[in-house]
C-alpha positions as CSV (number, residue, x, y, z in Angstrom):
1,X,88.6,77.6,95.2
2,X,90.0,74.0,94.1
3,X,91.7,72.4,96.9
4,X,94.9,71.5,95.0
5,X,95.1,74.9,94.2
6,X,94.1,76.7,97.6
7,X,96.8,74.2,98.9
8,X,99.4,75.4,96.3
9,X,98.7,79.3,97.4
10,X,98.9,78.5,100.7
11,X,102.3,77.3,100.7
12,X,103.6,79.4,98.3
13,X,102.7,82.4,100.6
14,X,104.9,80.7,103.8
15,X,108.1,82.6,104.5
16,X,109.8,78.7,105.2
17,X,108.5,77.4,102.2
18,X,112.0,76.9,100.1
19,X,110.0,76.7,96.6
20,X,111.8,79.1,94.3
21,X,108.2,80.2,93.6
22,X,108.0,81.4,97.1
23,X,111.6,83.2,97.3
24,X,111.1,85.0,94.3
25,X,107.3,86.2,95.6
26,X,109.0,87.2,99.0
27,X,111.7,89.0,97.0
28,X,109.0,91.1,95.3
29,X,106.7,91.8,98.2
30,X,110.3,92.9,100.1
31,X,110.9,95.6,97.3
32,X,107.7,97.0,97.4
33,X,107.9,97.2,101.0
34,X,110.9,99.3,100.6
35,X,109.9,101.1,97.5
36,X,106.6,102.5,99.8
37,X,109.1,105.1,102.0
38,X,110.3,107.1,99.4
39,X,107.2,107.2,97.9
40,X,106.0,108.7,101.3
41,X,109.0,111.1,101.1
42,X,108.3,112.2,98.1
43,X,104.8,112.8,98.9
44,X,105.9,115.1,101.7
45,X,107.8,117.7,99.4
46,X,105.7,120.5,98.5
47,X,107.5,121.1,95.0
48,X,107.5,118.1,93.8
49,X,106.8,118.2,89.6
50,X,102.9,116.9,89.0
51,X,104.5,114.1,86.2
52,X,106.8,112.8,89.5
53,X,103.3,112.8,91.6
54,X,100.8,110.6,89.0
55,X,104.3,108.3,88.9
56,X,104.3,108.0,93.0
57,X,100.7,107.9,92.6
58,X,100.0,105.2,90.5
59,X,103.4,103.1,91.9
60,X,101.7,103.4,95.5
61,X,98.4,102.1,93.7
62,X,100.1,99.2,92.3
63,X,101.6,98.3,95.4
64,X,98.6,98.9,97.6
65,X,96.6,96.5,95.0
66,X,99.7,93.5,95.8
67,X,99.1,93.5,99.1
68,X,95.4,93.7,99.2
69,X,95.8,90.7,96.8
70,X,98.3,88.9,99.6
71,X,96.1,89.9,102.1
72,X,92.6,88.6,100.5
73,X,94.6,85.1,99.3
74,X,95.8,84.9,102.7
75,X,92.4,84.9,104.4
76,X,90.8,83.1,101.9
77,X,93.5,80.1,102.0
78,X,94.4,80.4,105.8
79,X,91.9,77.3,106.5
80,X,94.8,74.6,105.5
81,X,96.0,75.6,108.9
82,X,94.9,72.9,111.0
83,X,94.1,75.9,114.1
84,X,91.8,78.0,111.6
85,X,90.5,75.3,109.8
86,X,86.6,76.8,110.5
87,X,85.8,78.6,107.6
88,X,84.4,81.6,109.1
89,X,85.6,81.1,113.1
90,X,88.8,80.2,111.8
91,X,89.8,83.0,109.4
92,X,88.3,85.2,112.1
93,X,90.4,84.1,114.4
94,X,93.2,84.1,111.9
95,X,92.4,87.9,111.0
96,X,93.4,88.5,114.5
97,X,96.6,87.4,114.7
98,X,99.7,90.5,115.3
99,X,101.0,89.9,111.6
100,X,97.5,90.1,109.7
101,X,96.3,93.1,111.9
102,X,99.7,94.8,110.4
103,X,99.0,93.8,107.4
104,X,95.6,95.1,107.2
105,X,96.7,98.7,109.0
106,X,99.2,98.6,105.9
107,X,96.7,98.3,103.5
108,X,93.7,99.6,104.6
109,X,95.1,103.9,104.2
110,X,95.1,103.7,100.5
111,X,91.1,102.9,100.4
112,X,90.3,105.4,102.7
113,X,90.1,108.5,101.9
114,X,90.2,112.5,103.8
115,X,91.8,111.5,106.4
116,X,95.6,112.6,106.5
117,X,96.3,110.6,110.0
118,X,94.8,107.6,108.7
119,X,97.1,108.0,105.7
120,X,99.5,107.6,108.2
121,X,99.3,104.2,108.4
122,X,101.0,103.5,105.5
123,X,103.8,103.7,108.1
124,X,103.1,100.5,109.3
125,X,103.8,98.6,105.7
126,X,107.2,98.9,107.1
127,X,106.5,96.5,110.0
128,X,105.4,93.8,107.5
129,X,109.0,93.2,106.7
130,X,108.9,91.0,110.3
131,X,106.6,88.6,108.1
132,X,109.7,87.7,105.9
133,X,112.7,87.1,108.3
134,X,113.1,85.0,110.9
135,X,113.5,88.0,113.2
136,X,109.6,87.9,115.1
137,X,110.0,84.4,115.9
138,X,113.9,84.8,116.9
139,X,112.6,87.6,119.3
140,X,109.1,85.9,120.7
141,X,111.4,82.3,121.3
142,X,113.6,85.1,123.8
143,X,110.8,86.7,125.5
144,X,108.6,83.5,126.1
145,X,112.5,81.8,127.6
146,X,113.1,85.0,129.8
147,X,109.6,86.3,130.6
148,X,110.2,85.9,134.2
149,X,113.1,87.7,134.4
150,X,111.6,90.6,131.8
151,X,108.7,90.9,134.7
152,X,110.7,91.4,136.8
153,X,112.7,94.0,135.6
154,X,109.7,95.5,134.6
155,X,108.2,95.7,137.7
156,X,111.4,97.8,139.4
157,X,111.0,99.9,136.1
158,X,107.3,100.4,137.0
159,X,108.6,101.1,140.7
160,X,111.1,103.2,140.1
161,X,109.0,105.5,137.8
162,X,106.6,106.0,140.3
163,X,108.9,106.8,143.2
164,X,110.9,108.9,141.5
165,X,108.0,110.8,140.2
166,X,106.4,111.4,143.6
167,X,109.6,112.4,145.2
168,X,110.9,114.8,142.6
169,X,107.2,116.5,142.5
170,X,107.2,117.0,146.2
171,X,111.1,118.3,146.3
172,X,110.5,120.8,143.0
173,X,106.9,121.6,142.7
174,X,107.7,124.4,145.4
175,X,110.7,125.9,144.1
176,X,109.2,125.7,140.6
177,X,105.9,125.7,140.3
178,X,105.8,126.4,136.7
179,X,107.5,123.4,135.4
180,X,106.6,120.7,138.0
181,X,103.1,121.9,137.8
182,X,101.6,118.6,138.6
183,X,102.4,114.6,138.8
184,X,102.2,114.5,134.9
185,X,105.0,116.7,134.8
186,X,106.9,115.1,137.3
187,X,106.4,111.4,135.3
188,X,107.7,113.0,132.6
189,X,110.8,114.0,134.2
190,X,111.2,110.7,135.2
191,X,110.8,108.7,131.6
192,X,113.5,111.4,130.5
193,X,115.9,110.6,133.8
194,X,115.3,107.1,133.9
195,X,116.2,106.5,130.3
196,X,119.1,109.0,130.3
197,X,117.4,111.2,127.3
198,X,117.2,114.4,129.3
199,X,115.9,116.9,127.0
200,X,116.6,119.8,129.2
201,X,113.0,120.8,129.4
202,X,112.6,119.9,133.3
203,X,115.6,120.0,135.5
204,X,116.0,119.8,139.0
205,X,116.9,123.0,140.8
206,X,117.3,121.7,144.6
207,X,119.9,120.2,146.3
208,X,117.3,117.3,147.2
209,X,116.1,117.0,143.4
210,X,119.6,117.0,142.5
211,X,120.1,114.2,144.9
212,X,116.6,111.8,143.5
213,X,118.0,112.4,139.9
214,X,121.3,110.8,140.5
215,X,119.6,107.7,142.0
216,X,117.3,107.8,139.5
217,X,119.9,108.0,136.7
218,X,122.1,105.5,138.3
219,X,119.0,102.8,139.0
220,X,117.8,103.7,135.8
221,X,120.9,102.6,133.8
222,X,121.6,99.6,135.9
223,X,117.9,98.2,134.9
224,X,118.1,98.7,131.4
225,X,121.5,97.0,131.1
226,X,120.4,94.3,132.8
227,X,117.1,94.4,130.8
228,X,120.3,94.2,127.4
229,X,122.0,91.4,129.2
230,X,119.1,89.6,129.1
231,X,118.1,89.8,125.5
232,X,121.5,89.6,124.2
233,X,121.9,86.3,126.2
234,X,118.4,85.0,125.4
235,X,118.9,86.1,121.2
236,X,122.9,84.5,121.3
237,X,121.3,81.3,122.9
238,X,118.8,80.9,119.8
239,X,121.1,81.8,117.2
240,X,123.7,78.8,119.1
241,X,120.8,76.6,118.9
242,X,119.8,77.5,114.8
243,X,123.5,76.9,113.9
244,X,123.6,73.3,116.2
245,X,120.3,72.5,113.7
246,X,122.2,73.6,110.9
247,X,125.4,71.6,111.8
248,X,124.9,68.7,114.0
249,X,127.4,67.2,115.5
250,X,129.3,63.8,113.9
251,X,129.5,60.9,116.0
């Protein structure tokens, strides 16, 4: 490919690029994205008319031919990147990154075929919406800023799960045997308690398990708001910071 024009492709595909070229090619990619679920839906109903089919078929072959297209143009032009500028170590490497492995799980179900879970993938085109909006790098500036702090938190998560797990198996596994049948059971519990879904399958029936599910409950929800407080802070902080770029202060 001619330089000029592997250059030219290159920028064209960046989300920040503010060439009209580039809005417009995001704006496209964007509605296929979209236009990919219902096609999914539809392809769920049984009774379905065959014409409404070859139209779902042959709109999910058009889109799945796009983004092999942005995918392959992608690879091949990724070396203008300073980091992968090896032309085979480099678009390796750049293969590898979180956005390009979604991008290939998103394409990669429509050339493979008899296989209905790896048909499921197609789930994951829906994921490559994070390449165009400033959402990933919003979130990944707030979790490299508060890491410590996440670790943290994750750590009396991790704690917490495991306690409560072994003290609600020894309390329960005697008086119901059936439902607390081992530790797997009893982690299960936990998740539920500890995230406040509580589907009702496993309940406590002793005044001691009574007891370890209101701790668990009540630790439970102070982590996780704590676990909010931080994110909202760290995401309010980066949008404060975008809009001081945006409108710097006169002097």
């Amino acid at each position: 490919m001619f330089p000029h024009a592997k250059k030219f492709i290159y920028n064209t595909l960046q989300f920040n690029n503010d060439s009209k070229l580039t809005t417009a090619l995001n704006t496209f990619i964007i509605i296929l994205i979209l236009l990919s679920v219902p096609i999914d839906v539809l392809e769920s109903v049984k009774d379905v008319p065959p014409y409404i089919k070859r139209i779902t078929y042959h709109t999910d072959l058009f889109i799945s031919l796009v983004f092999a297209l942005e995918y392959a143009l992608r690879v091949i032009t990724c070396t203008q990147d300073p980091q992968y500028a090896r032309p085979i170590a480099g678009r390796i490497k750049y293969m590898l990154t979180p956005l390009m492995l979604i991008d290939l799980l998103a394409v990669s179900p429509f050339y493979i075929l008899g296989s209905g879970m790896v048909r499921m993938l197609r789930v994951f085109r829906i994921f490559m919406l994070m390449r165009y909006t400033n959402a990933i790098q919003l979130m990944n500036a707030v979790v490299e800023k508060k890491k410590n702090e996440l670790l943290i938190c994750g750590a009396f998560l991790l704690m917490l799960w495991i306690w409560s797990s072994f003290m609600i198996y020894r309390v329960e596994h005697m008086a119901q045997p059936q439902n607390f049948a081992n530790m797997l059971d009893a982690m299960w519990w936990s998740v539920q308690t500890f995230t406040t879904l509580g589907y009702g399958d496993l309940v406590p029936v002793t005044l001691s398990g009574k007891v370890i599910t209101a701790i668990t409950v009540f630790m439970g929800l102070i982590l996780f708001a704590i676990l909010t407080a931080l994110l909202t802070g760290g995401i309010v902080q980066e949008f404060q910071k975008y809009e001081h770029k945006k409108n710097p202060p006169q002097i």
